[in-house]
C-alpha positions in Angstrom: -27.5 7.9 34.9 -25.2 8.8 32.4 -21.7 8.3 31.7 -20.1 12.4 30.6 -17.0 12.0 27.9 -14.6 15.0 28.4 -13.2 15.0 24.6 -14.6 14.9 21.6 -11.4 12.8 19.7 -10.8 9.9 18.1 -11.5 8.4 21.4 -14.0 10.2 23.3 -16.1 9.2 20.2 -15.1 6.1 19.9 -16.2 5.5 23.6 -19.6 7.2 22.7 -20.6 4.9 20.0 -19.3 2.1 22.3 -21.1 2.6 24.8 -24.5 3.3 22.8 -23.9 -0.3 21.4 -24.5 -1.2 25.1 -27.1 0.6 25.5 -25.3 3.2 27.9 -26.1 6.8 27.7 -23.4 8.9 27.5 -22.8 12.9 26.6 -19.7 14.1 24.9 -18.3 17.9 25.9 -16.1 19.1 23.8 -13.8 22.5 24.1 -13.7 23.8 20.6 -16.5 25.3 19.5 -16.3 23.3 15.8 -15.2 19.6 15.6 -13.7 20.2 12.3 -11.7 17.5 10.3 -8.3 18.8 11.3 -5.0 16.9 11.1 -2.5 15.2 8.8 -2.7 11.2 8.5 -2.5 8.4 10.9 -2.7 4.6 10.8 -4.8 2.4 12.8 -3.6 -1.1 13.2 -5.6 -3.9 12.8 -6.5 -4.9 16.7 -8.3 -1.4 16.3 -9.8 -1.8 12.8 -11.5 -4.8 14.2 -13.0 -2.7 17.0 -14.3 0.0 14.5 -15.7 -2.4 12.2 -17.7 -4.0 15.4 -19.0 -0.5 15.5 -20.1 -0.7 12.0 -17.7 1.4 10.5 -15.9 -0.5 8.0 -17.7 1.0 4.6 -16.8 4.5 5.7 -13.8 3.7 6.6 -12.9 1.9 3.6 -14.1 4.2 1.6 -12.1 6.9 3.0 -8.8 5.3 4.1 -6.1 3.0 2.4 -5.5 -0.8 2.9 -1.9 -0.4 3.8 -0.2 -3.2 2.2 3.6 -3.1 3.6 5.8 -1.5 6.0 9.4 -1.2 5.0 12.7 0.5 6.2 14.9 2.2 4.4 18.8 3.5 5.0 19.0 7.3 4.5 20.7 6.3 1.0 17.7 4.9 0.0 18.6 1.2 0.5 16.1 -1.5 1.9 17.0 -2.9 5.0 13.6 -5.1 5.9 9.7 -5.2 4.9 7.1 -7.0 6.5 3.1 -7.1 4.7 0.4 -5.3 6.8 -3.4 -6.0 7.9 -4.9 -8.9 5.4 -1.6 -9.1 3.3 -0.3 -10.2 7.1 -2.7 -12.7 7.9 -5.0 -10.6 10.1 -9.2 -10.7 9.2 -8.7 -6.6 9.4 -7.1 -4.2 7.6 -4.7 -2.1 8.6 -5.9 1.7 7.5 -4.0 4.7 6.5 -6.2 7.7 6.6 -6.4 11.3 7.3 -7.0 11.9 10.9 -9.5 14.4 10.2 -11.5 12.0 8.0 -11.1 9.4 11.0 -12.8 11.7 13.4 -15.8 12.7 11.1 -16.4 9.6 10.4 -17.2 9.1 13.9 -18.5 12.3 14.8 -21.1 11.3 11.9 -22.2 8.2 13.4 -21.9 9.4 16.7 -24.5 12.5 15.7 -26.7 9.9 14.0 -27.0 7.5 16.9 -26.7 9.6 19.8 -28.8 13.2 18.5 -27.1 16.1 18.3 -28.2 17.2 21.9 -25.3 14.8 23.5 -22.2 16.3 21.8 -21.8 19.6 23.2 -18.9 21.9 21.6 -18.0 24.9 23.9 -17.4 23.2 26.9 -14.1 22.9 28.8 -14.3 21.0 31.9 -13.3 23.0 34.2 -13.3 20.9 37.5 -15.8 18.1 39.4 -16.7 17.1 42.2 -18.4 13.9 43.4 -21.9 13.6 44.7 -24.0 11.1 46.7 -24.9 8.9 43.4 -22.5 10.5 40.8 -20.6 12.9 39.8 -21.3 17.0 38.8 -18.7 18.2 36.3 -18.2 22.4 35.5 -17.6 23.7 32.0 -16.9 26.9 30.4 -17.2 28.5 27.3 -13.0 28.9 26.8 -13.7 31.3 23.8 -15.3 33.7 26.1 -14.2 32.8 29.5 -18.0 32.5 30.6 -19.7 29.5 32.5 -21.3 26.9 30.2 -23.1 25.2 33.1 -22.8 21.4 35.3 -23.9 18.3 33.9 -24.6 15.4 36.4 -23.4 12.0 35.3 -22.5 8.4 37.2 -18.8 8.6 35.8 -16.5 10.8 34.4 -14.3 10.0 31.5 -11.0 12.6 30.8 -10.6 11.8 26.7 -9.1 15.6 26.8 -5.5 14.7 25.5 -1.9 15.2 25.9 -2.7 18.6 27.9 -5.8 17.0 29.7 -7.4 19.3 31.8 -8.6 16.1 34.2 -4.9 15.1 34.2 -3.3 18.2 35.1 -6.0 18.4 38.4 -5.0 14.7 39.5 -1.3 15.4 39.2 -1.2 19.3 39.3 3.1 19.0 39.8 3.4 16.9 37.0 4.3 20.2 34.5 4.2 20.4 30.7 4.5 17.0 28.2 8.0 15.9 28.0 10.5 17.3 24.6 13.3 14.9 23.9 15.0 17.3 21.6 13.0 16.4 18.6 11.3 18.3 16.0 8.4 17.0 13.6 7.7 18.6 10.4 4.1 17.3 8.7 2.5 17.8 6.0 0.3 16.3 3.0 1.7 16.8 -0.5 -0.3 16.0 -4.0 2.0 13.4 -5.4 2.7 10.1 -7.7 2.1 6.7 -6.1 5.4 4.9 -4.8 6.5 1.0 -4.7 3.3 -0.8 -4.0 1.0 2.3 -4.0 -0.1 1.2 -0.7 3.6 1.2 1.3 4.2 2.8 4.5 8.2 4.1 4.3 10.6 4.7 7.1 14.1 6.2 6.0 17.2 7.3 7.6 17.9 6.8 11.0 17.7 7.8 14.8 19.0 11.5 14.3 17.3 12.2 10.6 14.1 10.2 9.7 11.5 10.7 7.4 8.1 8.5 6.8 5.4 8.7 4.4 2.3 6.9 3.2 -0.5 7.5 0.8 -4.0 8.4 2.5 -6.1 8.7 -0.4 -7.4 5.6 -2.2 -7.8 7.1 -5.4 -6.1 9.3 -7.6 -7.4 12.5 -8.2 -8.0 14.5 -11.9 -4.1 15.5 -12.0 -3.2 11.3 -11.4 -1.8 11.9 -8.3 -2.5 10.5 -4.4 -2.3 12.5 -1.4 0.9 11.6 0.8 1.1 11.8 4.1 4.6 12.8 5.0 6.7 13.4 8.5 10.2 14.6 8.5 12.3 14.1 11.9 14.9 15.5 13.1 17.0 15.2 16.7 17.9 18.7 17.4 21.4 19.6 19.0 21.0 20.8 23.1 21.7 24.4 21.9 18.7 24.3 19.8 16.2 26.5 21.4 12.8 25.6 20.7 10.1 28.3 21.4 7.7 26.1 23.5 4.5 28.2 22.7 4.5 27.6 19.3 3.3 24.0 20.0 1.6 23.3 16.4 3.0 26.2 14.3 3.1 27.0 10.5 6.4 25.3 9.7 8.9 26.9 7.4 9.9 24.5 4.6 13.5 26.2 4.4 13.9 25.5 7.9 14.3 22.2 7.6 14.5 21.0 3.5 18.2 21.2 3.4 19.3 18.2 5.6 17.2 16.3 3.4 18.4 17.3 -0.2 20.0 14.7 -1.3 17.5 12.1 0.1 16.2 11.8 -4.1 15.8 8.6 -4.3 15.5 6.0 -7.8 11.7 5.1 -6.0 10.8 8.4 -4.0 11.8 12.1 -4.4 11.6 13.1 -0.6 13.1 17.0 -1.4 10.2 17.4 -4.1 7.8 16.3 -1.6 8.3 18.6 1.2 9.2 21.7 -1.3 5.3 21.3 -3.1 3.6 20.9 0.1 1.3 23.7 0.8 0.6 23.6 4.2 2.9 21.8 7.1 3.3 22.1 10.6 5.6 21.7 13.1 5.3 19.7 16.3 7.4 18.6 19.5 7.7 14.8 19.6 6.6 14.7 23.7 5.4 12.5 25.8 4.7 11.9 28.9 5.6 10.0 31.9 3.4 6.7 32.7 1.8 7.5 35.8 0.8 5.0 39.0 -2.6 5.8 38.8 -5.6 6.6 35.9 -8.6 6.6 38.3 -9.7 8.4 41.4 -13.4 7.6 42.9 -15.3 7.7 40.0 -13.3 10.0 37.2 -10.8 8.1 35.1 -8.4 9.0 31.9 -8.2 7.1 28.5 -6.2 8.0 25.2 -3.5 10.5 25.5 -5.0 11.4 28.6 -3.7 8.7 30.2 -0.6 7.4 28.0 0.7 9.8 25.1 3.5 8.2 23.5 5.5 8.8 20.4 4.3 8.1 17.5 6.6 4.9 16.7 4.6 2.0 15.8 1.6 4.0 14.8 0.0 2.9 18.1 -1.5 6.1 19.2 -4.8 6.1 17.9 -5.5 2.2 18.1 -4.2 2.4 22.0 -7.1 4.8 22.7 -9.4 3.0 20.4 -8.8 -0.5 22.6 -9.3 1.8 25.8 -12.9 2.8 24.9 -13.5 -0.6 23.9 -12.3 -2.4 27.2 -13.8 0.3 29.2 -17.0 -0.3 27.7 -16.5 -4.1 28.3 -16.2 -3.5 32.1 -19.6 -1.1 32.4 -20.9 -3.8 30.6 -20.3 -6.3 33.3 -19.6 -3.7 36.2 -22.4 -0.8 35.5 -21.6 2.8 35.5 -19.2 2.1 38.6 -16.0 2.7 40.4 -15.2 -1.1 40.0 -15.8 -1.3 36.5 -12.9 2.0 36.2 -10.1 0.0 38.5 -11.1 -3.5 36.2 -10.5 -0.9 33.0 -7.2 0.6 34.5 -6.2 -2.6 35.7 -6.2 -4.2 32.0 -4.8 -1.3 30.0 -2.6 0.6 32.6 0.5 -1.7 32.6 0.1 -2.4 28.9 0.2 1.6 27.6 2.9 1.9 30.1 5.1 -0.5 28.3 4.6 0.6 25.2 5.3 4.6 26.2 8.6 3.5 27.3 9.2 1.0 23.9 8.2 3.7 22.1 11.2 6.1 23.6 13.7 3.4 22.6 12.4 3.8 18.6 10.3 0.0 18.8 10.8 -1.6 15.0 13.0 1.7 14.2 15.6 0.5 15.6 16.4 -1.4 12.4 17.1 2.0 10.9 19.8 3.1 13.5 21.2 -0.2 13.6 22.2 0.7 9.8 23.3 3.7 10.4 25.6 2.7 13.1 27.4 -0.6 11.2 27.3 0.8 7.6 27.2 5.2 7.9 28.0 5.2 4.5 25.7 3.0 2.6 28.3 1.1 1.1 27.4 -2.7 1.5 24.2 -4.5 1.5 22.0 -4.1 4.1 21.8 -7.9 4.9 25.2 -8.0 5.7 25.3 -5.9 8.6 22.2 -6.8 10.5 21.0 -10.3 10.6 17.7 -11.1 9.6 17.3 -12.8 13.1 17.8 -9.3 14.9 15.3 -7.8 12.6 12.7 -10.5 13.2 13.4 -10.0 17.2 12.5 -6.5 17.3 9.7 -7.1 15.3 8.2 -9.7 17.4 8.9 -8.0 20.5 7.2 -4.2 20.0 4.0 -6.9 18.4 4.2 -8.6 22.1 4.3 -5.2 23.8 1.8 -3.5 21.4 -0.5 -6.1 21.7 -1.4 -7.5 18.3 0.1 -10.5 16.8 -2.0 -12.7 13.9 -2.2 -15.4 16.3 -2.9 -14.1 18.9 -5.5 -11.5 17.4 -7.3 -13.3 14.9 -8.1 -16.4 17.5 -9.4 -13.7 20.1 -13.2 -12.7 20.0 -14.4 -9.3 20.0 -13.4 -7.3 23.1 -17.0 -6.0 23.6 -19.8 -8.5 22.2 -22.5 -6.5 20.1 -25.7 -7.0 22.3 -28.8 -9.4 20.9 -30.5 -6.5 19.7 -28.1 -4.7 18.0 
């Protein structure tokens, strides 16, 4: 029998090339008719890195991504308030990666094509509904372009990797309604630009109302000298702002939103000049959505943003879903294609992605940066003076607890699936 992947993301894919370590067969169905290399750039933490690498992913990835060095806050004025190293520079035996999402997913739609054929990734297939059978399970697809059936597929299990608007999630909790707005608006975008502080920094600036973060994603600078930077800028809209909730991922409009951040030019980054010469960015909701009691139901479950999309505080998104392939392989491992090994998979990662949804709505490690703002509005001061190095090392140590990952902790662990003897 076969396990049948709804999704073909970061990880849906992931889940794939886990599960053919184990020797599982598995097809992926995808709904777009193209995977294409879409996106702007994410980071994956080192707890995930580890898992990719046990994949044997790390030249690709290394090739293609940047060893972030650092992490560090900034005041909107500009002013450090707290840094802490990243990946090896932390202590971990695995990077941490900055990379563009769409590189990311190639890179595993390329090994995924190479070690599973062609024939198990199907693109043009929504999943439509299922329904379970004597052995199994029998999933429906369509073609969405076109509206016409794209056949069943028989498999043991079912797996919804189909994202924040999950088509297996909206079935098992058809009241549940649309992913959550809190009132704020994300502006992204990659801009052609000079290196910054350590060349390999991940910045946070401003605070809880006005935020803006940006990190290089290219490893190399191209002909012109320059490094593609990945940039977000944040803001918390006032309640009369009316957001037009169709335009979920639209075109964003530089003038739109450049002004509140004119005069963030500072002596180590010129924030203005890299949202005015980006070519492209977008706009996006930051939603979420609720954690919910349950993930699996006979012998269908939900992984990834399917089952836990959370704000993107923390860069934890990716890496979550990354660790819930991984664990779920773990337990078909030592369950089989079974309803038990789902529940032991839900039980593990269910309560932890649950915590860290609601962490993530109370800003995690950002709340350094609205602590700031808060004691000393108008930068005058040094940082250190009004917030103690104790309260930063707290909140630090606490989202790593919640999140999962600490060097301790990670480094003395052993892999969470084991490559097989053959392998």
């Amino acid at each position: 029998m076969t396990v049948l992947i709804a999704g073909g993301g970061i990880g849906g894919l992931t889940l794939a090339l886990s599960l053919h370590q184990i020797g599982v067969p598995c097809r992926v169905f995808e709904s777009v008719p193209e995977l294409r290399p879409l996106g702007v750039g994410i980071n994956v933490l080192p707890h995930a890195v580890r898992e990719l690498i046990e994949l044997g992913l790390h030249d690709a990835l290394d090739a293609a991504a940047v060893r972030t060095k650092e992490l560090a806050y900034f005041s909107k004025h500009g002013k450090p308030i707290w840094s802490e190293p990243r990946g090896l520079e932390a202590g971990y035996k695995w990077p941490q990666f900055s990379i563009h999402r769409g590189r990311l997913q190639q890179i595993l739609l390329d090994a995924a094509t190479e070690r599973l054929g062609r024939q198990n990734i199907l693109t043009s297939h929504h999943l439509t509904g299922w329904t379970e059978t004597a052995d199994g399970v029998r999933a429906d697809f369509i073609d969405r372009a076109t509206g016409k059936p794209a056949g069943h597929h028989e498999g043991a299990i079912l797996i919804a990797a189909d994202g924040i608007h999950s088509a297996v999630r909206e079935k098992l909790y058809p009241q549940e309604g649309p992913p959550i707005w809190n009132g704020r608006i994300l502006w992204r975008g990659i801009t052609r630009a000079n290196a910054f502080l350590t060349g390999r920094t991940m910045i946070m600036a401003g605070h809880e109302t006005l935020k803006f973060v940006c990190y290089p994603i290219s490893k190399q600078a191209g002909a012109d000298g320059r490094f593609d930077i990945n940039w977000v800028a944040e803001r918390h809209m006032p309640p009369t702002y009316q957001w037009r909730r169709e335009d979920y991922n639209r075109t964003a409009k530089l003038d739109e939103f450049l002004p509140w951040f004119e005069s963030w030019n500072f002596d180590w980054l010129d924030v203005p000049s890299l949202i005015r010469n980006c070519p492209h960015a977008y706009e996006y909701p930051l939603v979420d959505r609720d954690p919910i009691p349950q993930w699996t139901f006979g012998r269908v479950t939900l992984m990834g943003d399917a089952a836990h999309p959370m704000y993107p505080v923390g860069s934890n998104g990716a890496s979550q879903a990354i660790l819930d392939a991984r664990v779920l392989t773990r337990e078909i491992l030592g369950l089989g294609m079974t309803h038990a090994a789902l529940v032991a998979y839900e039980a593990e990662r269910r309560p932890a992605t649950s915590d860290l949804v609601m962490l993530n709505r109370r800003n995690g490690p950002e709340q350094v940066m609205q602590l700031v703002e808060e004691r000393a509005p108008d930068g005058f001061g040094v940082v250190t003076e009004v917030l103690s190095q104790q309260e930063l090392e707290d909140i630090a140590a606490n989202y790593k607890r919640v999140a999962g990952f600490q060097v301790e902790g990670l480094n003395a662990k052993p892999p969470i699936v084991q490559r097989p003897a053959t392998a």
